[in-house]
C-alpha positions as a LaTeX table, in Angstrom:
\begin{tabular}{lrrr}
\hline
Residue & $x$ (\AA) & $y$ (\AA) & $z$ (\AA) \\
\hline
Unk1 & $-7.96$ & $-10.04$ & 1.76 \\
Unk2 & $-11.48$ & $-9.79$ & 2.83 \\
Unk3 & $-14.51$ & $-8.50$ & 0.06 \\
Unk4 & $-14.58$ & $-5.01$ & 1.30 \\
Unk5 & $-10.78$ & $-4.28$ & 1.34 \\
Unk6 & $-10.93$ & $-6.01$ & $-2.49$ \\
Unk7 & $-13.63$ & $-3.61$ & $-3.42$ \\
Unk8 & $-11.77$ & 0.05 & $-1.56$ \\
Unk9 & $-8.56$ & $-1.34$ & $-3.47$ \\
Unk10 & $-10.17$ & $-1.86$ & $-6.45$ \\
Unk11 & $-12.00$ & 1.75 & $-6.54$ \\
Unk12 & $-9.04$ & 3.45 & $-5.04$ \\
Unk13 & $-6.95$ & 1.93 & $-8.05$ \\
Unk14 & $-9.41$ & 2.79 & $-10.47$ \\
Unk15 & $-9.90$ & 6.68 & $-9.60$ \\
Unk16 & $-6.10$ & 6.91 & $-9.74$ \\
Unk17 & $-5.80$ & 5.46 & $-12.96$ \\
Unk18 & $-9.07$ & 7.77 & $-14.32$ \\
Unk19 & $-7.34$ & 10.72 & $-13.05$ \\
Unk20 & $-3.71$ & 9.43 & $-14.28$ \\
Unk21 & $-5.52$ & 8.88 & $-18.35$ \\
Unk22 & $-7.66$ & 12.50 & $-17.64$ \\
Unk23 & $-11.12$ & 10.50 & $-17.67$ \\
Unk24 & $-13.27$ & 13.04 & $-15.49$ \\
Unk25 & $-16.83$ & 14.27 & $-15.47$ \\
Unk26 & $-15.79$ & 16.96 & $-17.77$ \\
Unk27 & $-15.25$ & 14.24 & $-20.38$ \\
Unk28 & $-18.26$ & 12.10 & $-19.07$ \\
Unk29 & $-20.49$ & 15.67 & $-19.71$ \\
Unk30 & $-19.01$ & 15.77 & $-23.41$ \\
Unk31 & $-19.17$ & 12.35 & $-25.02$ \\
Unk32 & $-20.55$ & 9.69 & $-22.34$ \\
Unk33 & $-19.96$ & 6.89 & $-24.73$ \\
Unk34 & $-16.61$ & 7.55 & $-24.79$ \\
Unk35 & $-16.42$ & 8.05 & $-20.56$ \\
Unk36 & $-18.09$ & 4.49 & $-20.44$ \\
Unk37 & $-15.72$ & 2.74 & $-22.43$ \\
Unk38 & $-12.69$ & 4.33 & $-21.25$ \\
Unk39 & $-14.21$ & 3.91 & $-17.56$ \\
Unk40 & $-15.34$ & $-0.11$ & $-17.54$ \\
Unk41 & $-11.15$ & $-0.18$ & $-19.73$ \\
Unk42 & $-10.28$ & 1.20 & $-16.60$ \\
Unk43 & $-12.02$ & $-1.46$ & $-14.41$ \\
Unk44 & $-11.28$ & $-4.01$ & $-16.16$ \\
Unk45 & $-7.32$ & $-3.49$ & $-15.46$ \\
Unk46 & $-7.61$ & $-2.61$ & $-12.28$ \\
Unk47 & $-9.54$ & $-6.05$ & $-11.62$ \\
Unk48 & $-6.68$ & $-7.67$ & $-13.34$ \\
Unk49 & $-4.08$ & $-6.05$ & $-11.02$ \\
Unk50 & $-5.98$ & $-6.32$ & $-7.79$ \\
Unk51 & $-6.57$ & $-10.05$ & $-8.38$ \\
Unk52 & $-2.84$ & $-10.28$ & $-9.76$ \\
Unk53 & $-1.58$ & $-9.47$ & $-6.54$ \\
Unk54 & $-4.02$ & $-11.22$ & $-4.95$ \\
Unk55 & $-2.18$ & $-14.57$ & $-6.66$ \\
Unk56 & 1.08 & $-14.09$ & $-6.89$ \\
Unk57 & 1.64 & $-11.28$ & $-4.52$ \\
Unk58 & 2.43 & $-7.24$ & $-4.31$ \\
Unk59 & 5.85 & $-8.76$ & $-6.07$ \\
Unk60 & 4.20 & $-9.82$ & $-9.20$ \\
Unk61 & 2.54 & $-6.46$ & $-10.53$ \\
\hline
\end{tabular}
């Protein structure tokens, strides 16, 4: 998997999970401390996933 398919995963899986947990701008516009922690949460997992299946394979998550 090259860099730039890693990093359009990664983003792609992110946004879904934002949008899946209801972490949006209106949220970001009401307590950004909370947004930011909830957000780099967010990145964090989907990191863990993307490189997850980059190991052991789509079979593994």
């Amino acid at each position: 998997m090259s860099f730039l398919l890693y990093t359009v995963f990664l983003d792609l899986l992110a946004a879904q999970l934002a949008g899946k947990e209801g972490i949006n701008e209106q949220l970001k516009a009401k307590d950004q401390l909370v947004w930011v922690g909830a957000m780099n949460n967010i990145r964090n997992r989907a990191e863990e996933i993307v490189r997850q299946e980059l190991i052991y394979g789509a079979d593994a998550v």
